[in-house]
C-alpha positions in Angstrom: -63.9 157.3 2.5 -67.0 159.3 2.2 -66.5 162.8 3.2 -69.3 164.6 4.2 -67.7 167.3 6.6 -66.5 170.0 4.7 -68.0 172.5 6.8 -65.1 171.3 9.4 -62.3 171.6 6.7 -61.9 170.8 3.2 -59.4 168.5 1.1 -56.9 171.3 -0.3 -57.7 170.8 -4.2 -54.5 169.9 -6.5 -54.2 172.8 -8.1 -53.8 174.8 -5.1 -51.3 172.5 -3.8 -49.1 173.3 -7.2 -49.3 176.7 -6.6 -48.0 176.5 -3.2 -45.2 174.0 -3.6 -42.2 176.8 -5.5 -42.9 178.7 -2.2 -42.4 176.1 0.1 -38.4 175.5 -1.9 -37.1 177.9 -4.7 -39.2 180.9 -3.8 -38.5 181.2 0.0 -37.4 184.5 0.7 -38.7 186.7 3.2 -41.1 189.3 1.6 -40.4 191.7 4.0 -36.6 191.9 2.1 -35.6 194.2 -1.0 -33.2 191.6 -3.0 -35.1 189.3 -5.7 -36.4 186.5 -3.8 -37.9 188.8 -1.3 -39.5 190.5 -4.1 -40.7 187.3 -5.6 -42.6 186.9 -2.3 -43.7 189.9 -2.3 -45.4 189.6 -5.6 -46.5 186.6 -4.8 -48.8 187.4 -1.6 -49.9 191.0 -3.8 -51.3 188.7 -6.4 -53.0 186.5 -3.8 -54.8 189.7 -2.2 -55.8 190.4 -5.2 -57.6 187.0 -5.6 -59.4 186.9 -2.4 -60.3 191.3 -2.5 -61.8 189.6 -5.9 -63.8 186.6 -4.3 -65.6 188.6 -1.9 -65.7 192.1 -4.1 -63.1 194.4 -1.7 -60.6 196.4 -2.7 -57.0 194.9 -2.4 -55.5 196.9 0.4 -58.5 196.0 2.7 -57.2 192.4 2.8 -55.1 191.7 6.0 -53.9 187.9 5.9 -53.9 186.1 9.4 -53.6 182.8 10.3 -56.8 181.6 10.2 -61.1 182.8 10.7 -59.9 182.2 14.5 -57.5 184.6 14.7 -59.1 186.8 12.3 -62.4 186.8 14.6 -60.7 187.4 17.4 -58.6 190.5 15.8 -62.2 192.2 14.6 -63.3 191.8 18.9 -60.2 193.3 20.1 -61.4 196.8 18.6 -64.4 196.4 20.3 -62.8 196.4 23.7 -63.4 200.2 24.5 -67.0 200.5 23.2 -70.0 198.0 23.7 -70.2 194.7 22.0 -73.0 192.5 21.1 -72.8 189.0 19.2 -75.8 187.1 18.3 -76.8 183.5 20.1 -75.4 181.0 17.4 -71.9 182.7 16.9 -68.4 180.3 16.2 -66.9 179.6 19.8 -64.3 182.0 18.4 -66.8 184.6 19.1 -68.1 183.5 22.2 -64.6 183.2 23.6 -63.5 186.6 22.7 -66.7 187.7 23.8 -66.5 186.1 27.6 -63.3 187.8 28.0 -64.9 191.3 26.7 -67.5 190.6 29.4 -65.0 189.9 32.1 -62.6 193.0 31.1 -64.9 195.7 30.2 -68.9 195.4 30.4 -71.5 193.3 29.5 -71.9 191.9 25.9 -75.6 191.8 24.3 -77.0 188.7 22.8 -78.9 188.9 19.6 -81.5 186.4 19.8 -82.5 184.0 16.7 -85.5 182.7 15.8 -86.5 178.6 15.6 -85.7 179.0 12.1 -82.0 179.7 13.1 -81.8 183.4 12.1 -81.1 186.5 14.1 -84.6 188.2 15.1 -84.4 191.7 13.1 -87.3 193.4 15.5 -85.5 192.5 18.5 -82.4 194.6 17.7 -84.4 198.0 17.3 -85.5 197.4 21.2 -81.7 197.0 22.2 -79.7 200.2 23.6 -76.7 201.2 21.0 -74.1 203.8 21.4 -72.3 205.0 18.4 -69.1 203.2 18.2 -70.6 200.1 19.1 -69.3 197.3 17.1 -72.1 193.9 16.5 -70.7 190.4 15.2 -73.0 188.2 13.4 -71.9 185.5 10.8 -73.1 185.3 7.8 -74.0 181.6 7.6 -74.6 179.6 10.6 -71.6 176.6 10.4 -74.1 174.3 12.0 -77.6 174.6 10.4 -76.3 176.6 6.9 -78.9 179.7 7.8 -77.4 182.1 5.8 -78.1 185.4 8.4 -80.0 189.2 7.5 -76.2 190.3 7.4 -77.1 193.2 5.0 -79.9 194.3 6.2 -78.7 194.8 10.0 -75.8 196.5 9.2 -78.0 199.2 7.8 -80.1 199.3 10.6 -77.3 199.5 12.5 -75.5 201.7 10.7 -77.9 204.2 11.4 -76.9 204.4 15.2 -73.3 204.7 14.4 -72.7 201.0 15.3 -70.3 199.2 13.2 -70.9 195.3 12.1 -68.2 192.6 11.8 -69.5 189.1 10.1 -67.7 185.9 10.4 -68.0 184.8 6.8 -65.8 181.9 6.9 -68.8 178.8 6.4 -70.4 181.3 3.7 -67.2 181.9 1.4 -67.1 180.0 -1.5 -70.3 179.0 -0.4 -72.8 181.7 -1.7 -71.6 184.9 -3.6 -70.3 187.7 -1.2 -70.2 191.3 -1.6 -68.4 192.7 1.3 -69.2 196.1 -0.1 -73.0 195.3 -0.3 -73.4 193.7 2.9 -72.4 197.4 4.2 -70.4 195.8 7.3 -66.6 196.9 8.4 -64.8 193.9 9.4 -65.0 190.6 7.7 -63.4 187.0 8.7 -62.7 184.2 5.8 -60.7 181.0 6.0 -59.3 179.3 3.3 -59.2 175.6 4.3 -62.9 175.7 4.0 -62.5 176.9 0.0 -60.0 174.0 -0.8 -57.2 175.7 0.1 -54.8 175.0 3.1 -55.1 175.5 6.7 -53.3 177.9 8.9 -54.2 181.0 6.7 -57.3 183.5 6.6 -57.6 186.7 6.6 -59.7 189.7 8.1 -61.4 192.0 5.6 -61.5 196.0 6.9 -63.6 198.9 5.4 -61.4 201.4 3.9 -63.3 204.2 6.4 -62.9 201.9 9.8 -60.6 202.9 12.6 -58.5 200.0 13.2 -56.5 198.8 15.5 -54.1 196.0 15.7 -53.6 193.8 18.3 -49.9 191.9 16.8 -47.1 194.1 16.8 -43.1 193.5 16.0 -43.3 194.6 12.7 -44.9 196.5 9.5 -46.6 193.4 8.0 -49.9 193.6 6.5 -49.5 197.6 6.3 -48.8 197.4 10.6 -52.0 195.8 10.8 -50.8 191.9 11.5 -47.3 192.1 12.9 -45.4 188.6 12.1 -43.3 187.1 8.5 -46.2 186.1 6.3 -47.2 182.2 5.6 -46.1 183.0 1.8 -47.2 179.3 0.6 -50.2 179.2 2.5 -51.2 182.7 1.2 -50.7 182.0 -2.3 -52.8 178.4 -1.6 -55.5 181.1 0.0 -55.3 183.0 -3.5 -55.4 180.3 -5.8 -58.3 178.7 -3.7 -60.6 182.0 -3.7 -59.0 182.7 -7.5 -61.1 178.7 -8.4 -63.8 179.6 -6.2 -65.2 182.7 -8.1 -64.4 180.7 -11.6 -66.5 177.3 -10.4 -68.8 179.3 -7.4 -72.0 178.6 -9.7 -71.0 175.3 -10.4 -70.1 174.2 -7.4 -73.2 175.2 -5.6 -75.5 173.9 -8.4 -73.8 170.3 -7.8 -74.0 170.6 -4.2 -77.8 171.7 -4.2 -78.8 168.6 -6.5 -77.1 166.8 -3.8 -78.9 168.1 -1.1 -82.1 167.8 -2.5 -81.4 163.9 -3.0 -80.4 163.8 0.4 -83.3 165.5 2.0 -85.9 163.5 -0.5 -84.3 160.1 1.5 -84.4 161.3 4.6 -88.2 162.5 4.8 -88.4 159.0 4.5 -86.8 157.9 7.7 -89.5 158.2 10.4 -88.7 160.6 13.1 -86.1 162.7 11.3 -86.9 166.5 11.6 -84.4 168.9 9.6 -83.3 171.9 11.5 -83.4 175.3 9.6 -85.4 173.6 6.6 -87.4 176.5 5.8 -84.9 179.3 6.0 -82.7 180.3 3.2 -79.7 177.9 4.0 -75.9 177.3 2.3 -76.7 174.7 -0.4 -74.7 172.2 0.9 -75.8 172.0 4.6 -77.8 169.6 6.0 -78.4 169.4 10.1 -81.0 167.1 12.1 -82.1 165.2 14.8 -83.9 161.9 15.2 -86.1 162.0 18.3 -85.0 159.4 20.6 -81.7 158.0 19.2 -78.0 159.1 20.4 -76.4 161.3 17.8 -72.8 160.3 19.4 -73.9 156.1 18.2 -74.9 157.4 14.6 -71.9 159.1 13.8 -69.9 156.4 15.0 -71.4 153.9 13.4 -71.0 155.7 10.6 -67.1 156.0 10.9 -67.4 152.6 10.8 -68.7 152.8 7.6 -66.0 155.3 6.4 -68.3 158.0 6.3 -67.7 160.9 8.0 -70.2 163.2 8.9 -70.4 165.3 12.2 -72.4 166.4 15.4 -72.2 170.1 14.4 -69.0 172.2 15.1 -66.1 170.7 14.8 -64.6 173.2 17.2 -66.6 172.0 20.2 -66.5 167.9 19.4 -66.3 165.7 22.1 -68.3 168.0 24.5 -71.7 166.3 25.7 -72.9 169.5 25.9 -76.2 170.4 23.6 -75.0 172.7 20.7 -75.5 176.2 22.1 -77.0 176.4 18.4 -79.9 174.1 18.5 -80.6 175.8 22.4 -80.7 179.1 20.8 -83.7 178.0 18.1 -85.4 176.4 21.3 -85.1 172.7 19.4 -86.1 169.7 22.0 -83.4 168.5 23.2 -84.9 164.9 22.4 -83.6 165.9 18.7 -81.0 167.9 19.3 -78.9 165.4 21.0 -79.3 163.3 17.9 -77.8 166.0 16.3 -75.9 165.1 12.8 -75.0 167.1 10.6 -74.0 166.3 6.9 -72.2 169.4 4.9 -71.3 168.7 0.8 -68.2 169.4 -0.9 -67.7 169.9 -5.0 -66.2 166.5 -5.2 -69.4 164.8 -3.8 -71.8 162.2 -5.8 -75.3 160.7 -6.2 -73.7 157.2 -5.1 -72.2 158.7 -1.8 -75.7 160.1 -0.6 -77.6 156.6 -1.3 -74.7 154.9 0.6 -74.8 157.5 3.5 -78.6 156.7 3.4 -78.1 153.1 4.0 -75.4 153.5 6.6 -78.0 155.9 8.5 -80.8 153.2 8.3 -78.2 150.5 9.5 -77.4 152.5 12.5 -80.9 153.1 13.0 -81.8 149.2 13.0 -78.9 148.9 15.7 -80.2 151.5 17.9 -83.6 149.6 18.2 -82.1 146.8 19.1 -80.8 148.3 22.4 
């Protein structure tokens, strides 16, 4: 198969696997116990806090593991839920989610509107009303279009009115280097199935100076911050994963780039094709667009005929015949956006696989026409 979704989740590399497995057998203990295996647990998630606090430049003790971005997004909302909220328009439907029931609980939740080029409209937040105590969510690369967002610079503008910033980082990490002490924000989400690691395991990064407040309780876990017995195999997997992506992230992203630009160079040459987001600074290995006039839902599965796998934009909303809120929020024509395809590289990737995704998309194509 040709894989060409790994915005949607990533194969868990080998070596990650081999970490995992003595803590799926011999190393089970609880870490939460004082005898040696429980301290072999122990040990083993403290080393794998260690690896991510290193990916994304935090401190240790500001990592709190959870079982996925999902949960992690929805743990940075629920401290919002005395205070005003505001998201922007092209947010993970773990954000929009969270943020509906914020809306129907408590009072109404801004929308930070983006430009056509997929990113949030600086201007347009110094003419919205902020109280201190506020709390904004923006991610910091759009899962759809790979617009990587003005993260930094709105959480000093922010900052400023006492408003703290949460990003959903998940698509960026391992993706682009992150500084979660640069970016200047309090709350952080990552994933580690998108990284090559396994799924069911993310964790929620929180400023050392942020009031927090958990949401999970029934026990001390994660410093009383995530109640629950930790996912000790899937936590070392997380730490092995972020510990490969800091060693290879140049590589990796160098590959995936040369990729891209291959990729893009073959489809300018397919009339009607218009990129979306081609002109803002995007995640190397992201690709999104439209074809006026031909159904997306066909192309991609004609493609899984193929073997290939690409996909019509989140994989958390497939299936729904609804227009990507996404593409709605950058004002795209819908005659495009319903064509919508998007392609997102992984580290594994080759020249071969793009030429042969190239032909299967001109295949497809030729079939449309014929209906």
């Amino acid at each position: 198969m040709i894989y060409f979704d790994h915005n949607a989740t990533t194969r868990c590399d080998e070596r990650v696997s081999e970490a995992m497995q003595p803590y799926l057998n011999a190393m089970y203990g609880n870490p939460s116990s004082l005898y040696k295996l429980g301290r072999m647990a122990r040990s083993a998630i403290d080393s794998a806090r260690n690896q991510v606090a290193a990916l994304v430049d935090a401190e240790p003790d500001q990592i709190v593991f959870t079982s996925g971005g999902t949960e992690a997004n929805a743990l940075a909302l629920v401290n919002a839920w005395e205070c005003g909220l505001a998201i922007s328009a092209i947010e993970h439907p773990s954000i929009f989610e969270n943020a509906d029931h914020h809306r129907r609980l408590f009072r109404d939740v801004q929308v930070l509107p983006v430009s056509a080029s997929g990113t949030v409209k600086v201007d347009a937040i110094t003419a919205m009303t902020w109280q201190s105590g506020d709390l904004a969510s923006l991610m910091l690369a759009n899962n759809e279009t790979g617009a990587i967002q003005p993260v930094a610079t709105i959480a000093d503008l922010l900052a400023e009115r006492g408003v703290a910033v949460h990003t959903d980082a998940v698509q960026a990490l391992g993706k682009m280097p992150i500084s979660f002490r640069k970016l200047g924000v309090k709350l952080m989400s990552l994933s580690s199935h998108k990284i090559y690691g396994p799924k069911g395991c993310g964790a929620l990064v929180v400023a050392a100076d942020y009031h927090f407040r958990a949401w999970q309780r029934g026990g001390e876990q994660e410093s009383g911050r995530r109640a629950g017995t930790e996912n000790v195999a899937a936590i070392v997997g997380f730490g092995k994963a972020a510990e490969l992506a800091k060693k290879e992230l140049d590589q990796r992203i160098g590959r995936v780039r040369e990729l891209r630009r291959r990729l893009e160079a073959e489809l300018s040459k397919v009339p009607g094709v218009k990129i979306f987001a081609e002109h803002s600074d995007r995640l190397a290995n992201t690709v999104q667009f439209g074809i006026a006039g031909v159904n997306g839902e066909m192309l991609l599965m004609h493609l899984d005929k193929l073997n290939i796998a690409v996909s019509s934009g989140s994989a958390c909303s497939a299936g729904s015949e609804v227009i990507s809120p996404v593409l709605t929020a950058m004002a795209v024509e819908p005659l495009y956006a319903r064509s919508a395809i998007r392609v997102s590289l992984g580290k594994d990737n080759n020249e071969a696989q793009i030429d042969e995704f190239i032909a299967g998309l001109k295949s497809a194509l030729a079939l449309n026409r014929e209906y």
